[in-house]
C-alpha positions in Angstrom: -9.5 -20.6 15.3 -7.1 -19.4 18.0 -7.8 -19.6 21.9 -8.1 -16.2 23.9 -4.1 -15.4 24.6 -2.4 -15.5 27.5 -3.0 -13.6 31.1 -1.8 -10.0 31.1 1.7 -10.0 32.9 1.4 -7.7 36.0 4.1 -5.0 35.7 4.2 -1.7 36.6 2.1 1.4 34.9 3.7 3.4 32.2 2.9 6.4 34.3 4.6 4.8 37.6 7.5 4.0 35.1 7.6 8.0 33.9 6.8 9.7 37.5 10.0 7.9 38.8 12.0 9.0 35.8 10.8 12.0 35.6 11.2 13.1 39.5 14.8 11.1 39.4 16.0 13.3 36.0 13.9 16.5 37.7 16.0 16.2 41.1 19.5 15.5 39.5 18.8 18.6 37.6 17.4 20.5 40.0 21.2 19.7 42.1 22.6 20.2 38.7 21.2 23.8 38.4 21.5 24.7 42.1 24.9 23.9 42.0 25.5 26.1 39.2 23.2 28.7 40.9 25.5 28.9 43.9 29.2 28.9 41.7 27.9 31.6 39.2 26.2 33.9 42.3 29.6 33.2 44.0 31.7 33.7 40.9 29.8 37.4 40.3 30.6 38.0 43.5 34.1 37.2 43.4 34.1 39.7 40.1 32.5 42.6 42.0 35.1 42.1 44.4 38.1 41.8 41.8 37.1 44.4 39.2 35.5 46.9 41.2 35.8 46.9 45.1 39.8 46.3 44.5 40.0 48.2 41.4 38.7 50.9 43.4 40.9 50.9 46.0 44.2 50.8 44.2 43.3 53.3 41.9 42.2 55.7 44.8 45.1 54.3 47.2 47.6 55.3 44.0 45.8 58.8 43.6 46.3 59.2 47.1 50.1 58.4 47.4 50.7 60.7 44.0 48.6 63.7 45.9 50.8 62.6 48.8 54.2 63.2 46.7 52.9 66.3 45.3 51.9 67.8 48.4 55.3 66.6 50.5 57.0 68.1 47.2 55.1 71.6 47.2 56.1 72.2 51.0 59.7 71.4 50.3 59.5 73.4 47.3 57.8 76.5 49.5 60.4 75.8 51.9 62.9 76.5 49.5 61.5 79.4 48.0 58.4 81.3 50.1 56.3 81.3 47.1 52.6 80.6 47.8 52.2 78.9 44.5 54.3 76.2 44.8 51.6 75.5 48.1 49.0 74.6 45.3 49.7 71.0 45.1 50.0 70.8 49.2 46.3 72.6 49.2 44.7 70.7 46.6 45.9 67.5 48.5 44.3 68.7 51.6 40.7 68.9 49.9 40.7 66.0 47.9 42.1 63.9 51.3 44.9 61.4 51.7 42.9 59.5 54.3 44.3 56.0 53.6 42.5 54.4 56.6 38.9 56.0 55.0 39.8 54.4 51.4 40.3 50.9 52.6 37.6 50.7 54.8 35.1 49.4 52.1 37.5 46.7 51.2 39.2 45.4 54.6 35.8 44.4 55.6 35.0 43.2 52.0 37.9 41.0 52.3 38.2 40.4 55.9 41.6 41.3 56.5 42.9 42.6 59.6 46.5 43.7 57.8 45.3 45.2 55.1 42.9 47.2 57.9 46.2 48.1 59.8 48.3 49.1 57.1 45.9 51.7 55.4 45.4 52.8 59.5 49.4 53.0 59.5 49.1 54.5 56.6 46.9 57.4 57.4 48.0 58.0 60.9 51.9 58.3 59.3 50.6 60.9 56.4 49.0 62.8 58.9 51.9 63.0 61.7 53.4 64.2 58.6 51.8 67.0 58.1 50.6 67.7 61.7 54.2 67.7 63.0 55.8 68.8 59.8 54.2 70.6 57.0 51.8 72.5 59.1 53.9 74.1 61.6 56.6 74.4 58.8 54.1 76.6 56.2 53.0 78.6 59.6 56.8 79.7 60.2 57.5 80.5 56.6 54.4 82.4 56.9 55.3 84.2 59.7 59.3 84.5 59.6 60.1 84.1 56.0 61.4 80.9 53.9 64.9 81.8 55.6 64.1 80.6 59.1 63.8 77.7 57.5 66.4 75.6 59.8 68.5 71.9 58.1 67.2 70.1 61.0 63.5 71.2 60.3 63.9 69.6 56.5 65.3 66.4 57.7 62.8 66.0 60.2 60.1 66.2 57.9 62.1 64.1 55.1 61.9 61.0 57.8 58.9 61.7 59.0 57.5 61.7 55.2 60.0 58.6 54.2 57.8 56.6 57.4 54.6 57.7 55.5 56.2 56.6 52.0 56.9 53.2 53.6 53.8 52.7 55.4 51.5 53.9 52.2 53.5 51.3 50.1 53.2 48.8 52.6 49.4 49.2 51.7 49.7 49.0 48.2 51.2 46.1 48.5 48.9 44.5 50.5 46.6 45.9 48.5 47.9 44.2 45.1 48.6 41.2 47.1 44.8 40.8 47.8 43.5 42.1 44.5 46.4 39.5 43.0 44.6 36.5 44.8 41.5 38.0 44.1 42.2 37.3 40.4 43.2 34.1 41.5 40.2 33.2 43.2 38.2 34.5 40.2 40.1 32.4 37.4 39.4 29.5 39.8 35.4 30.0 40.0 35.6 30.7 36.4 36.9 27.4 35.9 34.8 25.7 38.4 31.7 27.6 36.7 32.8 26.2 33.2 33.3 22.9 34.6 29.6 22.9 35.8 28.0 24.2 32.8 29.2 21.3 31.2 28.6 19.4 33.9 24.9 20.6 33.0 24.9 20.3 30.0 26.0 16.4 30.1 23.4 16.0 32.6 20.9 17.5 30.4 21.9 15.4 27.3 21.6 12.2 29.5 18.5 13.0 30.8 17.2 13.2 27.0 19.1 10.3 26.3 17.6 8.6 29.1 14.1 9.9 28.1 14.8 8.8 24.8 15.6 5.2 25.6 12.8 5.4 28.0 10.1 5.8 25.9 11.6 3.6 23.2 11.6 0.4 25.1 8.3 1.6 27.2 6.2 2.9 24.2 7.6 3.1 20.8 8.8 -0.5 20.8 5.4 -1.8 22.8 3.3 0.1 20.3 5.0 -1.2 17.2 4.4 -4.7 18.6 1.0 -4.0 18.5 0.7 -2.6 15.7 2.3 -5.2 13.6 -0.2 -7.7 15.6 -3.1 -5.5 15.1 -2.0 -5.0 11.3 -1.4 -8.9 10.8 -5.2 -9.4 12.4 -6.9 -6.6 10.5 -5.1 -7.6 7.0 -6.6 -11.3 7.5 -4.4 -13.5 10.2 -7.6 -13.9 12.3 -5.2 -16.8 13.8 -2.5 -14.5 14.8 -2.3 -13.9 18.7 -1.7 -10.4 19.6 0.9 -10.3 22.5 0.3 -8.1 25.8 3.7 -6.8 26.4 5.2 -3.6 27.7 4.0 -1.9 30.4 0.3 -1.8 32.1 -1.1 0.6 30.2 0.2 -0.7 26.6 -0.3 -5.0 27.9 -3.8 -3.8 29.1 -4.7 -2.6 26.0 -2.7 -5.5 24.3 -5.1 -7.8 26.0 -8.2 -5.7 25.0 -7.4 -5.7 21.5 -6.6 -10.0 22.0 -9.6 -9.8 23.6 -11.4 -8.3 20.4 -9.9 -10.6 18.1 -11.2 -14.1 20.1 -14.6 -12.3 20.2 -14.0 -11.2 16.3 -13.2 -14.8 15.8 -16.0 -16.2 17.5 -18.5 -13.5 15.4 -16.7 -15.0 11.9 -17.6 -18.2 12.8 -21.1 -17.5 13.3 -21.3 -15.2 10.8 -19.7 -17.9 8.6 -22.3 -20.3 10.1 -25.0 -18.4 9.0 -23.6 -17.3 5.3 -23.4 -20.7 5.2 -27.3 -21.4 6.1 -28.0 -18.3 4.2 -26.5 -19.7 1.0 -28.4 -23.0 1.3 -31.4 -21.4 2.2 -30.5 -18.9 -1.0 -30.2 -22.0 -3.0 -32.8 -23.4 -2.2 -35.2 -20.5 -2.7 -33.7 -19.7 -5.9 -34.7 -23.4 -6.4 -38.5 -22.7 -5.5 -39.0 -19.4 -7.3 -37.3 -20.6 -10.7 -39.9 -23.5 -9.8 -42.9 -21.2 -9.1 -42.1 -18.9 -11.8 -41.7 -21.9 -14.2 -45.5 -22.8 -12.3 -46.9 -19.0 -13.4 -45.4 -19.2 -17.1 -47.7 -22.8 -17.4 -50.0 -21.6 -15.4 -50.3 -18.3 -17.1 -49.9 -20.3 -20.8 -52.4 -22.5 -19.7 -54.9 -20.1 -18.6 -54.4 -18.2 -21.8 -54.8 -21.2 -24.3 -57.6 -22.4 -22.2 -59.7 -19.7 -22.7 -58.8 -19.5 -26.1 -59.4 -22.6 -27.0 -62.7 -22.5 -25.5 -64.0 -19.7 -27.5 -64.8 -21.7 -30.1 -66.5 -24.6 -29.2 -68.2 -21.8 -26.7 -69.5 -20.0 -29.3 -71.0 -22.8 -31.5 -73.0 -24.0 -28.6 -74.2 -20.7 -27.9 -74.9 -20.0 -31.4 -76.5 -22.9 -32.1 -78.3 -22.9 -28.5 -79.9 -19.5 -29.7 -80.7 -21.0 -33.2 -82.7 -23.7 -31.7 -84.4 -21.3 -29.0 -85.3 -18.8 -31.9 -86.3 -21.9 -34.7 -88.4 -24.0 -31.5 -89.1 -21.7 -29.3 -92.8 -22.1 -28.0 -93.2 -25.2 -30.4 -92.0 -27.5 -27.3 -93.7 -27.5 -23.9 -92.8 -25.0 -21.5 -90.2 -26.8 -19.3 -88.3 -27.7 -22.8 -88.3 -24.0 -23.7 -87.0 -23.2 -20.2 -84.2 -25.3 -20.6 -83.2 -23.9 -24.1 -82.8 -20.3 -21.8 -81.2 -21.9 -19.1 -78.6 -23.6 -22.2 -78.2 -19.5 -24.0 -77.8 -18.0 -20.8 -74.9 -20.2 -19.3 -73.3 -20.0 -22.8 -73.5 -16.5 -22.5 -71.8 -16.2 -19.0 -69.5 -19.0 -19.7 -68.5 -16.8 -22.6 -67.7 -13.8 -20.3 -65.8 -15.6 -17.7 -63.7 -16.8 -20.6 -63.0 -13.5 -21.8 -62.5 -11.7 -18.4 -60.0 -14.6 -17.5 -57.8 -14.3 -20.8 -57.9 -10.3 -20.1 -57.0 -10.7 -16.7 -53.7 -13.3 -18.0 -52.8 -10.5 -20.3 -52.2 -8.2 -17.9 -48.5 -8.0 -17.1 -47.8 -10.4 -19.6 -48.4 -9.1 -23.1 -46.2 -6.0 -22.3 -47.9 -2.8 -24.0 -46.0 0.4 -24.5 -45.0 2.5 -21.1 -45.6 6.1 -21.9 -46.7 9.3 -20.1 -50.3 8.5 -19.4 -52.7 11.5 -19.3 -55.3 10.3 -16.6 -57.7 12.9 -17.3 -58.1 11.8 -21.0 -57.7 8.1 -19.7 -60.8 9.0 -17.4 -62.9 10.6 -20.2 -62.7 7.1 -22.4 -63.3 4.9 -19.8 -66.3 7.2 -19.5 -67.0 6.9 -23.1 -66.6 3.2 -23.1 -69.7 3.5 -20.1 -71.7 5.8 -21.8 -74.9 3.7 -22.1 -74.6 2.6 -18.4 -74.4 5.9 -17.0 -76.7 7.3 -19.2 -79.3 4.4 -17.7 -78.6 5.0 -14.6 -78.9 8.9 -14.5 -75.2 8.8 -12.8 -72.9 11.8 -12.4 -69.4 11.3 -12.8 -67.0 14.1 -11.2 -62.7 14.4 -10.6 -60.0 16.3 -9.3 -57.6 17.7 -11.8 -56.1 14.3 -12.6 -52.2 14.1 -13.0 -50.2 12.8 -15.7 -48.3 9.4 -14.8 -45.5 6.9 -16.6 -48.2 3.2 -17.2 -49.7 1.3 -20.0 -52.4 3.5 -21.5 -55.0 0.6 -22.1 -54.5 -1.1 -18.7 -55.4 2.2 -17.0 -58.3 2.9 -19.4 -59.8 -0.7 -18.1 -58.7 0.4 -14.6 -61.1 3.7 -14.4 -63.9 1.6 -16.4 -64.1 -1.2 -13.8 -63.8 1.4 -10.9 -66.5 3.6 -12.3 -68.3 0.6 -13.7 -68.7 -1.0 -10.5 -70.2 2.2 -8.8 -72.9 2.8 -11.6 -73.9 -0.9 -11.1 -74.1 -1.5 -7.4 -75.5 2.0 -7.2 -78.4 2.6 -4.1 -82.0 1.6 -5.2 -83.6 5.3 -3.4 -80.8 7.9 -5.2 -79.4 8.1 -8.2 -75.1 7.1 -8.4 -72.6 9.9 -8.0 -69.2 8.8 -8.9 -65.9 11.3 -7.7 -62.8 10.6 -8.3 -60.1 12.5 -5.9 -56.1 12.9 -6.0 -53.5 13.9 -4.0 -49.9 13.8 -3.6 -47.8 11.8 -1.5 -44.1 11.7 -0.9 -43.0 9.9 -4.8 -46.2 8.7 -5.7 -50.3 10.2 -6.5 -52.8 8.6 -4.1 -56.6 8.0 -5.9 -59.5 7.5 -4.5 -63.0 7.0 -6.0 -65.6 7.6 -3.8 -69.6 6.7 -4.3 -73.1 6.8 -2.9 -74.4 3.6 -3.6 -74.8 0.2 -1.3 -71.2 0.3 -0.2 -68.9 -2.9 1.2 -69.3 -4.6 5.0 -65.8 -4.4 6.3 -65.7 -8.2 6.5 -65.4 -8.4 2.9 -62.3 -5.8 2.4 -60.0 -8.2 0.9 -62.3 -10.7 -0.2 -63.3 -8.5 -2.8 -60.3 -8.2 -4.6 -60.2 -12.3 -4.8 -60.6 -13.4 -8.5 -64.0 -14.8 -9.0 -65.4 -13.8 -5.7 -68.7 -12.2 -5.7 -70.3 -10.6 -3.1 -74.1 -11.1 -4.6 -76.2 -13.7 -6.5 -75.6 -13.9 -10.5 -79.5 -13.1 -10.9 -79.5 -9.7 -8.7 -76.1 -8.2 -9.9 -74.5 -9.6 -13.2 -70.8 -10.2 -13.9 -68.2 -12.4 -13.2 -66.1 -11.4 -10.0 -63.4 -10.7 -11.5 -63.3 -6.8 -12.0 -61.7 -5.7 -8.9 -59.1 -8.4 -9.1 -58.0 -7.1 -12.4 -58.1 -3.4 -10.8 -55.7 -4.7 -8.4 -53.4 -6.7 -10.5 -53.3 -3.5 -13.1 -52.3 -1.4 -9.7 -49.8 -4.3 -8.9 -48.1 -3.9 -12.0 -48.0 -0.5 -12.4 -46.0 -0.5 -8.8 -48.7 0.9 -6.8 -51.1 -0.8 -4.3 -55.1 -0.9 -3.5 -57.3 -1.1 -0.6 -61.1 -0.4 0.9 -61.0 2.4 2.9 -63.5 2.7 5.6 -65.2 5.4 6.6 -68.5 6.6 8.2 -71.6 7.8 5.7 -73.2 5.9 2.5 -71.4 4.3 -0.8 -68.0 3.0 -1.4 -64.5 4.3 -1.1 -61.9 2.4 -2.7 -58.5 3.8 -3.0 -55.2 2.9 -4.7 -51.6 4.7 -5.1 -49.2 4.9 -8.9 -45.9 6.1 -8.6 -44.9 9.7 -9.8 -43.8 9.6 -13.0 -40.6 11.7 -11.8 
């Protein structure tokens, strides 16, 4: 297996790496956009000036000059003729003002310009010599004296005196057109400047993504894959395959984590190899030993069975012709002969019993009976049955729950109740007759039984004994049988999945209780 990889290279964070980008792209935009900020404010600007402040002023400066004309026309005009309504021009000039100095205010200090301030003042102070030394005095005499006193001199005074206003209202205009003219200039400049720096932003913009983009390629997206490939190499099987701490911190860091991972991976494999490897001996070598011990149980189990059948016969001639000779010479020999001849019948007798009990209790599990739906009420009543003439003897009373119906060998749990309630009718109390009850309740998946009696009950220190084939508890001569019925109890529980114990408690008798699965 491969070594823990190489030392993580120090190199700087992938945050470091994206706060300098970041604030280097943020402030090269930031000038970007404040640059723009300042040509577009100063290009609107510029436009007010162009489109509106100069607009406005030539198109009033123009109106002016016509109501100018108009008016210098209408005096001539009444000069010529007396009529008052030629003076409608003159009058209407008059209210709507030909103050050029007032109209160019706004603009001359818009634009700064002393001329174009001294010009509209030339202007307006020649427009209104005009009609101060002219076209006044001239409609008071015609008002007075008549259009006749009218005198040649008069007229070509007030023709130079209007040509000086003409001259200095179109030296105003001029200056006027001259300003708006680089105005326009000005404008058309900014707008190309402004053009210029949107797509001066607009490069930036894209080279900023660009830069991003390349960024986070080579600083994540290419870092990543690498990982990912040597994670996917490692996790598809290459336990061998180094994973490689590249990129920056963040990314090598968790590079070396995940190398770290696959050594300790490695290391678990080879234990965990280690011990499948112990495990399958071990496996072996139990599957070895239980073939073994169940080959044991099969001759054990065959030998136990023809044992016991075997010795049945031979068993019963010498107890058959043990009891022949006690009934043909009984009381014809002394008395010790004729005790022997009892002693000879009566160990025929139990031998006899312990043979059969032991070939029952071989059956069990092994001559396989039919698994149906056992009702243990009815199983109950014939084991009852089958006691009949004990209980009857013994004056006992046999009571139960409502008993369930459960999935066993019918037979095996008819011998089951018979030994249980057997055992309580014969170890019953000497002072009170037996009572015998058996109780049921449910448990999670399976019924729990107990049967509970009065009689001389079970020291504590013989719990488990009890259920030992052939162990008894009392001499042959005080209680009969064989010590094997609560063994076969609990190898009938055994096989029918369920388990049996003592239980302890306070009071008189017995209480021994045992579980069988739910037939559900």
């Amino acid at each position: 297996m491969s070594a823990p990889g190489p030392l993580v290279r120090q190199t700087s964070t992938l945050r470091g790496r994206l706060r300098a980008l970041l604030v280097t792209a943020g402030v090269v935009l930031g000038l970007v956009l404040t640059a723009t900020g300042l040509v577009f404010a100063h290009l609107v600007d510029v436009q007010h000036t162009v489109t509106l402040e100069y607009f406005d002023a030539i198109t009033q400066a123009n109106g002016a000059y016509i109501r100018l004309v108009d008016a210098e026309t209408a005096v001539r005009g009444y000069a010529l003729t007396g009529d008052p309504v030629t003076l409608e021009p003159y009058e209407r000039a008059r209210e709507e003002g030909v103050d050029f100095a007032a109209l160019a205010e706004g603009v001359a200090s818009a634009a700064d310009d002393e001329e174009l301030a001294r010009t509209s003042r030339a202007a307006a102070e020649a427009a209104e010599r005009w009609e101060t030394e002219f076209a006044a005095p001239l409609i008071a005499q015609i008002e007075s004296q008549g259009h006749e006193s009218v005198q040649p001199d008069q007229v070509e005074r007030g023709k130079r005196l209007f040509d000086e206003t003409r001259t200095a209202a179109t030296a105003y205009l001029d200056h006027l057109r001259e300003l708006r003219a680089a105005g326009v200039a000005d404008l058309d400049r900014w707008t190309r400047i402004a053009s210029s720096i949107v797509s001066v932003l607009v490069l930036a913009a894209i080279a900023v993504g660009v830069l991003l983009w390349v960024a986070l390629k080579r600083w994540v997206v290419e870092p990543v894959d690498a990982l990912a490939a040597d994670a996917r190499a490692v996790s598809s099987g290459e336990l061998d395959h180094p994973v490689q701490a590249t990129g920056p911190g963040e990314i090598a860091t968790l590079a070396a984590d995940v190398e770290t991972m696959r050594v300790s991976l490695v290391r678990q494999v080879q234990v965990v190899e280690a011990s499948r490897a112990e495990i399958t001996l071990a496996h072996d070598r139990l599957t070895e030993q239980a073939e073994e011990l169940r080959r044991s149980n099969r001759d054990l189990e065959q030998f136990a069975y023809v044992a016991s059948h075997d010795l049945q016969e031979p068993l019963r001639k010498v107890a058959s012709f043990t009891q022949l000779l006690q009934k043909r010479y009984g009381g014809q020999l002394d008395e010790r002969a004729d005790q022997y001849i009892e002693f000879a019948v009566d160990g025929a007798k139990r031998m006899q019993r312990l043979i059969q009990d032991l070939l029952g209790f071989s059956r069990v599990g092994r001559v396989g009976g039919e698994v149906s739906d056992v009702d243990l009420g009815q199983t109950l009543a014939q084991a009852e049955d089958n006691l009949e003439e004990s209980i009857a003897e013994a004056h006992a009373v046999v009571t139960h729950d409502e008993l369930p119906v459960v999935r066993g060998e019918s037979a095996l749990l008819v011998q089951l109740f018979q030994n249980l309630v057997g055992n309580a009718v014969k170890f019953r109390h000497p002072d009170r007759p037996p009572h015998v009850h058996i109780s049921v309740a449910r448990t999670d998946d399976a019924w729990q039984f107990e049967c509970r009696d009065n009689g001389i009950g079970i020291d504590a220190q013989y719990a488990d004994r009890v259920f030992v084939i052939f162990q008894r508890l009392h001499a042959k001569d005080v209680y009969e049988g064989t010590g094997i019925g609560l063994a076969l109890c609990k190898k009938i529980v055994e096989f029918h999945g369920g388990r049996i114990w003592i239980d302890q408690r306070e009071g008189d008798g017995t209480s021994i209780c045992w579980t069988l699965p739910d037939r559900t």
